[in-house]
Structure formats: structure tokens, C-alpha cells
mmCIF file of the N, C-alpha and C atoms, coordinates in Angstrom:
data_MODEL
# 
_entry.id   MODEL 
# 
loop_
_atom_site.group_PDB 
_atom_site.id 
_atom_site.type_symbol 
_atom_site.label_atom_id 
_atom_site.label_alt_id 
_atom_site.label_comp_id 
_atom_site.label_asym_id 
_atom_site.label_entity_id 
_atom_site.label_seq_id 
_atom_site.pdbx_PDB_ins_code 
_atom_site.Cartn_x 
_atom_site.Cartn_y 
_atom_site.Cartn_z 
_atom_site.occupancy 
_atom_site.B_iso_or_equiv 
_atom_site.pdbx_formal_charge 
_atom_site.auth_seq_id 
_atom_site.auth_comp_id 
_atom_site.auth_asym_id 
_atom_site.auth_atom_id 
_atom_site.pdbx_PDB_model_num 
ATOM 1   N N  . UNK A 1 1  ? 3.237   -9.769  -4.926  1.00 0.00 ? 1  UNK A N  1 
ATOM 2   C CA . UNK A 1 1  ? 2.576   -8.580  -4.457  1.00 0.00 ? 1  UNK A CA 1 
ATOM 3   C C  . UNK A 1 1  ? 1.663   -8.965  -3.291  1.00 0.00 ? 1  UNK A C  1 
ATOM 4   N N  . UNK A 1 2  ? 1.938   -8.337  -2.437  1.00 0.00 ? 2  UNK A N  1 
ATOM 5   C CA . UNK A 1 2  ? 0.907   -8.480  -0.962  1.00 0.00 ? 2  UNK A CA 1 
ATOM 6   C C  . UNK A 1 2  ? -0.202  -7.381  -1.010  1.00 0.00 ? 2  UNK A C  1 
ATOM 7   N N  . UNK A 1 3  ? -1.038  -7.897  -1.632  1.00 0.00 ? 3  UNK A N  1 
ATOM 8   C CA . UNK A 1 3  ? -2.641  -7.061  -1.150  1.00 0.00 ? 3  UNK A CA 1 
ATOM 9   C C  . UNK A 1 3  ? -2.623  -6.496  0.118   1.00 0.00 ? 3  UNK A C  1 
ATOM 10  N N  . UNK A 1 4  ? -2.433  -7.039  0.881   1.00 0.00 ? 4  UNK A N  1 
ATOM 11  C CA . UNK A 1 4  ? -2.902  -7.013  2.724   1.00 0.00 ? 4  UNK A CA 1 
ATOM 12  C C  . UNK A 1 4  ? -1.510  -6.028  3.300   1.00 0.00 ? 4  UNK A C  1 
ATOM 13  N N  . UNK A 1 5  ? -0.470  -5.803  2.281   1.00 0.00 ? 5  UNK A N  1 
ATOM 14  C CA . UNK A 1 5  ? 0.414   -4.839  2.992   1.00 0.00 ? 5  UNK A CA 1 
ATOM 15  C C  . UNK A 1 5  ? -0.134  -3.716  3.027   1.00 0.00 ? 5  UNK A C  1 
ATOM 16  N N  . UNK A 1 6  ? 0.767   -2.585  4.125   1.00 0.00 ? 6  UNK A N  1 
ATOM 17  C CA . UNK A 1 6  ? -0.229  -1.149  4.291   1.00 0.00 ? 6  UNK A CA 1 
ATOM 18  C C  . UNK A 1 6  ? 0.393   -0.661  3.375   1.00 0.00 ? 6  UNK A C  1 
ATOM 19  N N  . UNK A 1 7  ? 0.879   -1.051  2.339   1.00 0.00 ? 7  UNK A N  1 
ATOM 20  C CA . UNK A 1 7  ? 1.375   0.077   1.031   1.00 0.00 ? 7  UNK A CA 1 
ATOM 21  C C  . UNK A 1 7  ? -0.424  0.362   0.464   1.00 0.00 ? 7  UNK A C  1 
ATOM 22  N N  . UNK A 1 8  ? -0.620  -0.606  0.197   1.00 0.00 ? 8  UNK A N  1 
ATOM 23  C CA . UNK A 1 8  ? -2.259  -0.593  -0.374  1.00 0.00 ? 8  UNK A CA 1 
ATOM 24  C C  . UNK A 1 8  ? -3.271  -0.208  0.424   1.00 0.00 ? 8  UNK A C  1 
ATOM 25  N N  . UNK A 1 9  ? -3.037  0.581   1.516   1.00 0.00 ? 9  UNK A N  1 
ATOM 26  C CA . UNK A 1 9  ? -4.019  1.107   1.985   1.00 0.00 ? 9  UNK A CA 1 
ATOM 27  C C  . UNK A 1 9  ? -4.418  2.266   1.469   1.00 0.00 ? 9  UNK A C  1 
ATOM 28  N N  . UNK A 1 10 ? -4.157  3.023   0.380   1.00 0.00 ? 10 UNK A N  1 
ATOM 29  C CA . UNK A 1 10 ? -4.404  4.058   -0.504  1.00 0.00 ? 10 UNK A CA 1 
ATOM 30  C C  . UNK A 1 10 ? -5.422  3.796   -1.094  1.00 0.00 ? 10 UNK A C  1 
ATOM 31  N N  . UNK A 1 11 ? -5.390  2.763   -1.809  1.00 0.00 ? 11 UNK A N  1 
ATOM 32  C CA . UNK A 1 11 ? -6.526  2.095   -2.791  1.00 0.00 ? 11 UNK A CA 1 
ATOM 33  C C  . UNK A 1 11 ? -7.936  1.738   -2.236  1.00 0.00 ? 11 UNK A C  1 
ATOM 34  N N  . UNK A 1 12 ? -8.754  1.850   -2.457  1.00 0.00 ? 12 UNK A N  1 
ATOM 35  C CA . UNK A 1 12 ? -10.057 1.364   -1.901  1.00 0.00 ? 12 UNK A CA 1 
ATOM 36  C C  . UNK A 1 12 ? -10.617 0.231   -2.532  1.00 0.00 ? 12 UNK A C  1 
ATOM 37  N N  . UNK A 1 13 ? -9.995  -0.535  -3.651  1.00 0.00 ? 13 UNK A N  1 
ATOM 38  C CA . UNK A 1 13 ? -10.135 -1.766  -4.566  1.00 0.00 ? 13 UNK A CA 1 
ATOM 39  C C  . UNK A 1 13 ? -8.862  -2.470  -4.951  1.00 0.00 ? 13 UNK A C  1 
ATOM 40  N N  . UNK A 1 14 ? -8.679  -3.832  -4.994  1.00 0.00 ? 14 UNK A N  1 
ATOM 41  C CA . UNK A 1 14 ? -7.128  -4.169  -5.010  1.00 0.00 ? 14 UNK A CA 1 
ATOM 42  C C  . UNK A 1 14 ? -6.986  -4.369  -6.836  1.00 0.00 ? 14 UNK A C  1 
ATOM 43  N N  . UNK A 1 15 ? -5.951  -3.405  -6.908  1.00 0.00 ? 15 UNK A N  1 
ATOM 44  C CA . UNK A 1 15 ? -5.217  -3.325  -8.557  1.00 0.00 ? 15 UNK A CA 1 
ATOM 45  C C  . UNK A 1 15 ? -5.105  -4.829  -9.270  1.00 0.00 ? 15 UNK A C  1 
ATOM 46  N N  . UNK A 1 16 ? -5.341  -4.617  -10.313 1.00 0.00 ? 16 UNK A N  1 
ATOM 47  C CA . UNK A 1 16 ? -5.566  -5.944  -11.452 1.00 0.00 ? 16 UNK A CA 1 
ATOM 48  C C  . UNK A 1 16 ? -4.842  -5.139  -12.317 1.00 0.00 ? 16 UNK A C  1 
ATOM 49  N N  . UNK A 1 17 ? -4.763  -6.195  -13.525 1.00 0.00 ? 17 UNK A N  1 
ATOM 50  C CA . UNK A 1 17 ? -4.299  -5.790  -14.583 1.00 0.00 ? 17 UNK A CA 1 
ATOM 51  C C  . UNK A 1 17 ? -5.164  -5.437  -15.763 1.00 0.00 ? 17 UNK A C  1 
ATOM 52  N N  . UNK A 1 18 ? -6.222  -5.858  -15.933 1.00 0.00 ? 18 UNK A N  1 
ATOM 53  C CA . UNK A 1 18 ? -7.912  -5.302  -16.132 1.00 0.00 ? 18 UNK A CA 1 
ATOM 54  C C  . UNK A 1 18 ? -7.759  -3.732  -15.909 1.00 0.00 ? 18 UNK A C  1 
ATOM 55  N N  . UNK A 1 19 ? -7.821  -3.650  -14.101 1.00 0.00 ? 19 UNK A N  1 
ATOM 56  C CA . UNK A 1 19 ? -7.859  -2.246  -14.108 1.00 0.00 ? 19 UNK A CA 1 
ATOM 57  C C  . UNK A 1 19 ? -6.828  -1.125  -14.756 1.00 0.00 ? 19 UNK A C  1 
ATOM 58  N N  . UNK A 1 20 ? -5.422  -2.307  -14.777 1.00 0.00 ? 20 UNK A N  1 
ATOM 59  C CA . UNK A 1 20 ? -3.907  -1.050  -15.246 1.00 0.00 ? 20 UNK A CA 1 
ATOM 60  C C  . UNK A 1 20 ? -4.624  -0.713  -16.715 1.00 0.00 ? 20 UNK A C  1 
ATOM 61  N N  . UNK A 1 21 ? -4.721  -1.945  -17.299 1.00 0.00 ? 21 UNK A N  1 
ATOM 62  C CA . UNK A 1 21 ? -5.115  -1.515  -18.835 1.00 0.00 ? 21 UNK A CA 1 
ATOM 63  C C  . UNK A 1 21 ? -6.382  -0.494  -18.563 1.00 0.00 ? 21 UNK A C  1 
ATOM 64  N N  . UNK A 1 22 ? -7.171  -0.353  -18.103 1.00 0.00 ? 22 UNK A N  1 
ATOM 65  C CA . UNK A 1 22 ? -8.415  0.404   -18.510 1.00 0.00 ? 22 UNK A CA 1 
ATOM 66  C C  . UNK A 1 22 ? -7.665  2.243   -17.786 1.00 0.00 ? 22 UNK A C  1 
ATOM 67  N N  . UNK A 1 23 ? -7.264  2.164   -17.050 1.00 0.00 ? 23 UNK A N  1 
ATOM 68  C CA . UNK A 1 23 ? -6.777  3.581   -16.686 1.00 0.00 ? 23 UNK A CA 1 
ATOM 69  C C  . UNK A 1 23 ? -5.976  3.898   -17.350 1.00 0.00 ? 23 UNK A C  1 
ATOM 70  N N  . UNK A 1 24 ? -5.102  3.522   -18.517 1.00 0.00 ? 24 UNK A N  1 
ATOM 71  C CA . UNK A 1 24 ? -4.828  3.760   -19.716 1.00 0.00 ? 24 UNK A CA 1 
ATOM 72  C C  . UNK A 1 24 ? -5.346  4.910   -20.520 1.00 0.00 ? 24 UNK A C  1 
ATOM 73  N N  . UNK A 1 25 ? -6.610  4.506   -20.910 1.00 0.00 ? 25 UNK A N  1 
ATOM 74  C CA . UNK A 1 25 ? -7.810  5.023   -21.540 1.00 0.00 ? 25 UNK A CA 1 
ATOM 75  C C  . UNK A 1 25 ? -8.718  6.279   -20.975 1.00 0.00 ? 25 UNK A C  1 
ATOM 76  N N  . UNK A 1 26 ? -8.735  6.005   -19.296 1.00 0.00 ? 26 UNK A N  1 
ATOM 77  C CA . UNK A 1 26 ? -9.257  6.944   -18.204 1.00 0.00 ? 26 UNK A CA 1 
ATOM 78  C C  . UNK A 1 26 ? -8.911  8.288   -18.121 1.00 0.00 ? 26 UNK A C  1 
ATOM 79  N N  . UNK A 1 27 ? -8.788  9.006   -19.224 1.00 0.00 ? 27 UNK A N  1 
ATOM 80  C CA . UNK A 1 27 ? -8.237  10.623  -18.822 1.00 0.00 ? 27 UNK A CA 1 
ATOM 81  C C  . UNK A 1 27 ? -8.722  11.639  -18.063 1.00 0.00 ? 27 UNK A C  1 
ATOM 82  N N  . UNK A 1 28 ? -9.739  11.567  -17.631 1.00 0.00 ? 28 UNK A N  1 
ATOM 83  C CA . UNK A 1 28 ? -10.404 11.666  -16.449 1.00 0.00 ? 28 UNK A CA 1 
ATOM 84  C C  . UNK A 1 28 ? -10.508 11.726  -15.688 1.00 0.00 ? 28 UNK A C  1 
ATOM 85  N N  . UNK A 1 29 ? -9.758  10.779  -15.588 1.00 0.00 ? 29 UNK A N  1 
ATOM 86  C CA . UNK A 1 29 ? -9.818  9.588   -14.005 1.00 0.00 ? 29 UNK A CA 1 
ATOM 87  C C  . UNK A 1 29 ? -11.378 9.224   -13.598 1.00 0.00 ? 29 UNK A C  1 
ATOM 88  N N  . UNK A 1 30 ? -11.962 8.987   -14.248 1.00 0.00 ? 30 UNK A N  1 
ATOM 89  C CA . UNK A 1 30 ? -13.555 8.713   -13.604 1.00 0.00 ? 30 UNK A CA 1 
ATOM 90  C C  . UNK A 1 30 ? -13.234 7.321   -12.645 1.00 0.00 ? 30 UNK A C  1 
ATOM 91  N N  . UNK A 1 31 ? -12.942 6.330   -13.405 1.00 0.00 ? 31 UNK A N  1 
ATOM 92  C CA . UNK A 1 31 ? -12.572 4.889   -12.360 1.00 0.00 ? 31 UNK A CA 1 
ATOM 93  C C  . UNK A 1 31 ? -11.313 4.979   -11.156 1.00 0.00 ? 31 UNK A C  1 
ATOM 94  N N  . UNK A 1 32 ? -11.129 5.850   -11.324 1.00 0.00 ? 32 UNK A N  1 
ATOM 95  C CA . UNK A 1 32 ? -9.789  5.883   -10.070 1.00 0.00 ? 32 UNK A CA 1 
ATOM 96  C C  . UNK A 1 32 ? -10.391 6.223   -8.431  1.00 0.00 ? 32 UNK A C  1 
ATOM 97  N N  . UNK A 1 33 ? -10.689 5.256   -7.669  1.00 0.00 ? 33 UNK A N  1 
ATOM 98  C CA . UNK A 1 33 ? -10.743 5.578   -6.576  1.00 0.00 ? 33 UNK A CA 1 
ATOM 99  C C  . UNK A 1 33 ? -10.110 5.273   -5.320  1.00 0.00 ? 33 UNK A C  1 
ATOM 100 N N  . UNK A 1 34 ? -9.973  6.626   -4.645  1.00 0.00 ? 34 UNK A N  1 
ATOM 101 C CA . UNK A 1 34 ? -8.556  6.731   -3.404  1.00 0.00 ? 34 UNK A CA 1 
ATOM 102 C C  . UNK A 1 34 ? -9.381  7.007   -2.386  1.00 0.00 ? 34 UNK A C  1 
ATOM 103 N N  . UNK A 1 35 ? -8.619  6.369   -1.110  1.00 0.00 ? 35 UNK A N  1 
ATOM 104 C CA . UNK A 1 35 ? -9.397  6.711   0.026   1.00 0.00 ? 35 UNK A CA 1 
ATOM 105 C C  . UNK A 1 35 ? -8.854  8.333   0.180   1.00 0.00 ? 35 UNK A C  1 
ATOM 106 N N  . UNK A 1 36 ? -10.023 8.931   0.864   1.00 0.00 ? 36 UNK A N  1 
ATOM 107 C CA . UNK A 1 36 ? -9.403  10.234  1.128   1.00 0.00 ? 36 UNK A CA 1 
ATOM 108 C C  . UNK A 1 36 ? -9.578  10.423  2.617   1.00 0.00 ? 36 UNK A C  1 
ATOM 109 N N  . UNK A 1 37 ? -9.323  11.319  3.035   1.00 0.00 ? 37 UNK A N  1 
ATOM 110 C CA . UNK A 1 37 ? -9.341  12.124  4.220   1.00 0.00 ? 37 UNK A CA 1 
ATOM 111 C C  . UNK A 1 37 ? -9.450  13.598  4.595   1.00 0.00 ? 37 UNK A C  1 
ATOM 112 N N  . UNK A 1 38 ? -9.736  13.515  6.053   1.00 0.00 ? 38 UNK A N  1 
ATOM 113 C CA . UNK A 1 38 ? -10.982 14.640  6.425   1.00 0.00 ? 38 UNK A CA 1 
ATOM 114 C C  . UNK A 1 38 ? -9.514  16.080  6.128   1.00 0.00 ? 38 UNK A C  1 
ATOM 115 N N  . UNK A 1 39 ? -8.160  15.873  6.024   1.00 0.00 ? 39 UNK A N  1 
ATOM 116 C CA . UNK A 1 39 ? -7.433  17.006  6.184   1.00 0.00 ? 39 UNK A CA 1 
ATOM 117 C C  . UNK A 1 39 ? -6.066  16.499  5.803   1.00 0.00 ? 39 UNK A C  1 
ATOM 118 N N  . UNK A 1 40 ? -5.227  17.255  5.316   1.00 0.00 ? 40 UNK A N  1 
ATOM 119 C CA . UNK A 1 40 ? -3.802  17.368  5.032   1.00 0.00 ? 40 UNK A CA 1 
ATOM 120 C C  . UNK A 1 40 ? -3.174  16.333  5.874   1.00 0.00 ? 40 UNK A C  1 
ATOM 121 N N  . UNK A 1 41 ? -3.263  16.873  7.832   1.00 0.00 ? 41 UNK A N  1 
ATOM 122 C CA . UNK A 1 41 ? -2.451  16.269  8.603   1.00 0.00 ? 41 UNK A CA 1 
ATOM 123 C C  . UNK A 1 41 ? -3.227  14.770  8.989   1.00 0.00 ? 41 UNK A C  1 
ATOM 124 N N  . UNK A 1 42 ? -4.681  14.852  8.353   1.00 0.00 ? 42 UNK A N  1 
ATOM 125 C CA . UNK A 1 42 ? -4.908  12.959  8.795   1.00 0.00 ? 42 UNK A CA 1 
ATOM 126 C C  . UNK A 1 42 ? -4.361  12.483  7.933   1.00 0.00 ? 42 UNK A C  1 
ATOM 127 N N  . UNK A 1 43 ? -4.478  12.874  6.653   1.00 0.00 ? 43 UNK A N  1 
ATOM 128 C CA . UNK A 1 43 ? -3.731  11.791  5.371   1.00 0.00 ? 43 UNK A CA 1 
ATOM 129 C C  . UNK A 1 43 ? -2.627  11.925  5.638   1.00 0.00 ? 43 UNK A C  1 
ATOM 130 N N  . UNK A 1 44 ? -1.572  12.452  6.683   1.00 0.00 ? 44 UNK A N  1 
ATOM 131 C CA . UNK A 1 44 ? -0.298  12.050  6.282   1.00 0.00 ? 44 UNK A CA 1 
ATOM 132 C C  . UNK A 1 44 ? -0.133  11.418  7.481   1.00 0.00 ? 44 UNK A C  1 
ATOM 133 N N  . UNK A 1 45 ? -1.079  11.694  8.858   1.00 0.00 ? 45 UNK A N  1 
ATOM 134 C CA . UNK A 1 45 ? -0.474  10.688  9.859   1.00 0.00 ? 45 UNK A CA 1 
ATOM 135 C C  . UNK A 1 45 ? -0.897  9.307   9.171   1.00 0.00 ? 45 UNK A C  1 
ATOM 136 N N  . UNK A 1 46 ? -1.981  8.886   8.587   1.00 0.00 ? 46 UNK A N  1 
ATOM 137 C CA . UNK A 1 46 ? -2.218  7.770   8.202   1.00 0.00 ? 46 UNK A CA 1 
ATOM 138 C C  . UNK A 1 46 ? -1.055  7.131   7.457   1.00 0.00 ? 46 UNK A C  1 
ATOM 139 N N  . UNK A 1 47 ? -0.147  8.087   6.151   1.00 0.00 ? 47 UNK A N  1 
ATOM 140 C CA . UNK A 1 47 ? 0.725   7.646   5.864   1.00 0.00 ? 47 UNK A CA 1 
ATOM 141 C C  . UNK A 1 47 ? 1.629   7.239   6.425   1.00 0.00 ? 47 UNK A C  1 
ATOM 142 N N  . UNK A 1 48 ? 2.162   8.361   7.041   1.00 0.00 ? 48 UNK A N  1 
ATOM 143 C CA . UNK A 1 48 ? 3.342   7.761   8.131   1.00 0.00 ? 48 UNK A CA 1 
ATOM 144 C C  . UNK A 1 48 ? 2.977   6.348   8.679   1.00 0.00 ? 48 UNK A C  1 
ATOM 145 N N  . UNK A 1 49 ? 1.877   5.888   9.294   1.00 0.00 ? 49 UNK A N  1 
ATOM 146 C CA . UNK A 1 49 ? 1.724   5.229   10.018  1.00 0.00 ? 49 UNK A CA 1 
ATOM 147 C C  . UNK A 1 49 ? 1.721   3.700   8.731   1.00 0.00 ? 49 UNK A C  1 
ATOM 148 N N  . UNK A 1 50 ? 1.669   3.947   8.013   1.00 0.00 ? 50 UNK A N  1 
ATOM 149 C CA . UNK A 1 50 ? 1.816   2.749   7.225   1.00 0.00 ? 50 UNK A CA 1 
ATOM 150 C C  . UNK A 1 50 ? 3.410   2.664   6.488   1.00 0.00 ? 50 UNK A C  1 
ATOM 151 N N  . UNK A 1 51 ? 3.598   3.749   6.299   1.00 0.00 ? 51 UNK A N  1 
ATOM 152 C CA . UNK A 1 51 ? 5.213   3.440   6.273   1.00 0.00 ? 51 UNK A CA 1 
ATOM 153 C C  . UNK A 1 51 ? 5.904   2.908   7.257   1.00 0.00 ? 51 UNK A C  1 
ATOM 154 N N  . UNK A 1 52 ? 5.599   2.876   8.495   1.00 0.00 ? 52 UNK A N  1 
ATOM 155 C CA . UNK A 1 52 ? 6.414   2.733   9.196   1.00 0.00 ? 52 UNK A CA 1 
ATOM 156 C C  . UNK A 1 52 ? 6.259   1.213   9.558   1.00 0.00 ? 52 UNK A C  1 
ATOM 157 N N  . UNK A 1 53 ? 4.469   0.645   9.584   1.00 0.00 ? 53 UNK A N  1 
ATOM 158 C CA . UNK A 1 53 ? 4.011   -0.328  9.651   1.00 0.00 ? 53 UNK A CA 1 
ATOM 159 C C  . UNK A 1 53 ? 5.151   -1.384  8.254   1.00 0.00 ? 53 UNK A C  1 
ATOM 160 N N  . UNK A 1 54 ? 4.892   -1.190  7.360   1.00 0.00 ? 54 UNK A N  1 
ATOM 161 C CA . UNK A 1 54 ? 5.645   -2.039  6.425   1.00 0.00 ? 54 UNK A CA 1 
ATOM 162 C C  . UNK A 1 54 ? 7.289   -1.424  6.682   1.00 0.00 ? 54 UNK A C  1 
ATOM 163 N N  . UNK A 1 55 ? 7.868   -0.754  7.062   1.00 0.00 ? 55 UNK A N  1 
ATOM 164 C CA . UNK A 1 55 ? 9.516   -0.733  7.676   1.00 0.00 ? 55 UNK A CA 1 
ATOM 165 C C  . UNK A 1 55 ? 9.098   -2.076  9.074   1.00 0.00 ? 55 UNK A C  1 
ATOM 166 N N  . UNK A 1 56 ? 8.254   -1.943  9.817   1.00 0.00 ? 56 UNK A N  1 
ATOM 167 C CA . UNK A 1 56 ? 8.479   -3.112  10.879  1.00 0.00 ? 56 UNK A CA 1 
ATOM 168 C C  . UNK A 1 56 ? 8.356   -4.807  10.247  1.00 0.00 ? 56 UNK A C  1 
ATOM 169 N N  . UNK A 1 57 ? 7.486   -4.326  9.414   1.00 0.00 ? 57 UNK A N  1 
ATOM 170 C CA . UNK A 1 57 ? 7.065   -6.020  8.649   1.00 0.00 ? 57 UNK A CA 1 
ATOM 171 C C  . UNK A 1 57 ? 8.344   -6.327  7.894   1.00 0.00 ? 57 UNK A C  1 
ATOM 172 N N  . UNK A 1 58 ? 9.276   -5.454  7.335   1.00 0.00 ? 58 UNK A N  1 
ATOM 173 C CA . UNK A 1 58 ? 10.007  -5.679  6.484   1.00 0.00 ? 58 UNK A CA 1 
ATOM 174 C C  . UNK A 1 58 ? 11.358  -6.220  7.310   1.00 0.00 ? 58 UNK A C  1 
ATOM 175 N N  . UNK A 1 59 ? 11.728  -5.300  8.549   1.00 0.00 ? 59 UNK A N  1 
ATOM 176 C CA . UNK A 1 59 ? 12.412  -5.690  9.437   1.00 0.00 ? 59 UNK A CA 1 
ATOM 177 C C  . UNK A 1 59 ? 12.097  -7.138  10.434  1.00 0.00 ? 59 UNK A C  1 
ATOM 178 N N  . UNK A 1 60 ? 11.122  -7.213  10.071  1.00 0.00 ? 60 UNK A N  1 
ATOM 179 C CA . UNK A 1 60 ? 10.426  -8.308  11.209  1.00 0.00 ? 60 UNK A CA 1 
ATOM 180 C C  . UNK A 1 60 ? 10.807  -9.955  10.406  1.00 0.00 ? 60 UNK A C  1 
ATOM 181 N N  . UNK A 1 61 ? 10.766  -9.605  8.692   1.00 0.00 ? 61 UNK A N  1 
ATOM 182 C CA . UNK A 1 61 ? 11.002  -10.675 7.865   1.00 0.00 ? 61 UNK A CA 1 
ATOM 183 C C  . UNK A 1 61 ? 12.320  -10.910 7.733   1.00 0.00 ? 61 UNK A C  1 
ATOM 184 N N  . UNK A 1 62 ? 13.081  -10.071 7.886   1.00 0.00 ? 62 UNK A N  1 
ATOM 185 C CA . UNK A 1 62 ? 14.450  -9.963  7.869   1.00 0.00 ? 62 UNK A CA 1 
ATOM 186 C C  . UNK A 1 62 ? 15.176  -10.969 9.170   1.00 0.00 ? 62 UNK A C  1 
ATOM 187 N N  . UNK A 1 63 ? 14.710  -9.955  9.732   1.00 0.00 ? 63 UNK A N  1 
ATOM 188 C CA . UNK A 1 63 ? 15.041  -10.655 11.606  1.00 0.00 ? 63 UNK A CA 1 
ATOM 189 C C  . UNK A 1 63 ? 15.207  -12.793 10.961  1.00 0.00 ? 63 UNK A C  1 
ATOM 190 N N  . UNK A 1 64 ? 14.206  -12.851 10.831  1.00 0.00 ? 64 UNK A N  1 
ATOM 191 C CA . UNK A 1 64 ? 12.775  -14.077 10.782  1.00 0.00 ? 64 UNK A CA 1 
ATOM 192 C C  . UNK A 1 64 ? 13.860  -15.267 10.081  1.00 0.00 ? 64 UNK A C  1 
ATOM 193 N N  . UNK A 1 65 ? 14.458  -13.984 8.731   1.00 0.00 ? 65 UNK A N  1 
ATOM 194 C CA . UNK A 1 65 ? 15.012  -14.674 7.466   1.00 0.00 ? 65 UNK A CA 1 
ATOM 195 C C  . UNK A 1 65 ? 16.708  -15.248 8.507   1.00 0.00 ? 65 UNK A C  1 
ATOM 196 N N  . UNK A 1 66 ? 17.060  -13.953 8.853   1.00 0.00 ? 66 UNK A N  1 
ATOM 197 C CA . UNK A 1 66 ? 18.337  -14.368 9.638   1.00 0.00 ? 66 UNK A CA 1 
ATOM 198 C C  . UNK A 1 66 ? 18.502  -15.199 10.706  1.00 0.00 ? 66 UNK A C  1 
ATOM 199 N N  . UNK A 1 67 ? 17.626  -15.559 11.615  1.00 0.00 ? 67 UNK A N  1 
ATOM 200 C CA . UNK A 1 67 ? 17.701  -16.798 12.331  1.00 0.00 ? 67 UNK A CA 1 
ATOM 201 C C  . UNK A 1 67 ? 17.456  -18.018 11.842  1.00 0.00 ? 67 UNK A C  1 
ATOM 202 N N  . UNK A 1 68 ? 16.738  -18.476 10.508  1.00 0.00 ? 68 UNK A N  1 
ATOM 203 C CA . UNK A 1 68 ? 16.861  -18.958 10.403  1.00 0.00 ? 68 UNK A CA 1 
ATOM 204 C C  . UNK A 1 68 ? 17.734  -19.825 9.511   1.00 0.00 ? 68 UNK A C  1 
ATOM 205 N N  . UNK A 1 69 ? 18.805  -18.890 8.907   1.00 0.00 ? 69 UNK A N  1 
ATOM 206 C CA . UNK A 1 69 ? 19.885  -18.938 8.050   1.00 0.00 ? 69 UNK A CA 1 
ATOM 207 C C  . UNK A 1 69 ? 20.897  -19.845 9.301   1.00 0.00 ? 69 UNK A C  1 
ATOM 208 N N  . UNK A 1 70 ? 20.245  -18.543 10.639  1.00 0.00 ? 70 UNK A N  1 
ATOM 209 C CA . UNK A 1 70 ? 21.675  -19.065 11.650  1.00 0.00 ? 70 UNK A CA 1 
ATOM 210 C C  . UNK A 1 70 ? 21.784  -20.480 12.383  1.00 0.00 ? 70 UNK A C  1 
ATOM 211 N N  . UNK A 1 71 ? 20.678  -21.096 12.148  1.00 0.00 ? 71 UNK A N  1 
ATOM 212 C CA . UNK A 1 71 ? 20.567  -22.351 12.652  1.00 0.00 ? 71 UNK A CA 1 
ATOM 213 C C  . UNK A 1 71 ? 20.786  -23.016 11.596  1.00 0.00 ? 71 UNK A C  1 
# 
């Protein structure tokens, strides 16, 4: 699991297994915290923009993986 990928830019604290077990229990949600945003269309350009960010990283590892298969 990559902390530092933009999948986890949702989270405002990086997930443990501490935390999976305790949100279990959380019906609430009191401990659950998400970054938010000022409107509909910032939270989704932000999304987009991290989807697309991890499609380039993912392509970029790929690329990375295949040259060096080819040598």
C-alpha cells in the first residue's frame, strides 16, 4: 500500500488497522475524518485530478517495468 499515492488524498490521516478495527464500533462516524471541499465541482475536479494522477503513475511504472524486461 502506497500512503503517498493520490488515491489517499481523501483521508486526512493515513489508515491503520487500529483505525479499521475501531470504525467497526463507530456508528456515528465521530472518528472518521475526510478532507472536504468548498463545492460539488471542487471535490470532483480534485478527484479527477488524482485519478488521473495515479492512471499516469501507473502507466509510468508500466512503461519503466517494460524496458526493462526489454533489455
Amino acid at each position: 500500500m502506497n500512503i503517498n499515492s493520490p488515491t489517499f488524498k481523501l483521508f486526512k490521516s493515513e489508515p491503520s488497522f487500529s483505525r479499521g478495527m475501531a470504525s467497526i464500533f463507530d456508528l456515528r462516524s465521530v472518528s472518521s475524518k475526510y478532507n472536504v471541499s468548498k463545492n460539488e465541482d471542487n471535490a470532483d475536479k480534485i478527484a479527477i485530478q488524482a485519478d488521473w494522477r495515479a492512471v499516469g503513475c501507473d502507466l509510468a511504472k508500466s512503461i519503466q517495468e517494460y524496458e526493462q524486461e526489454k533489455e
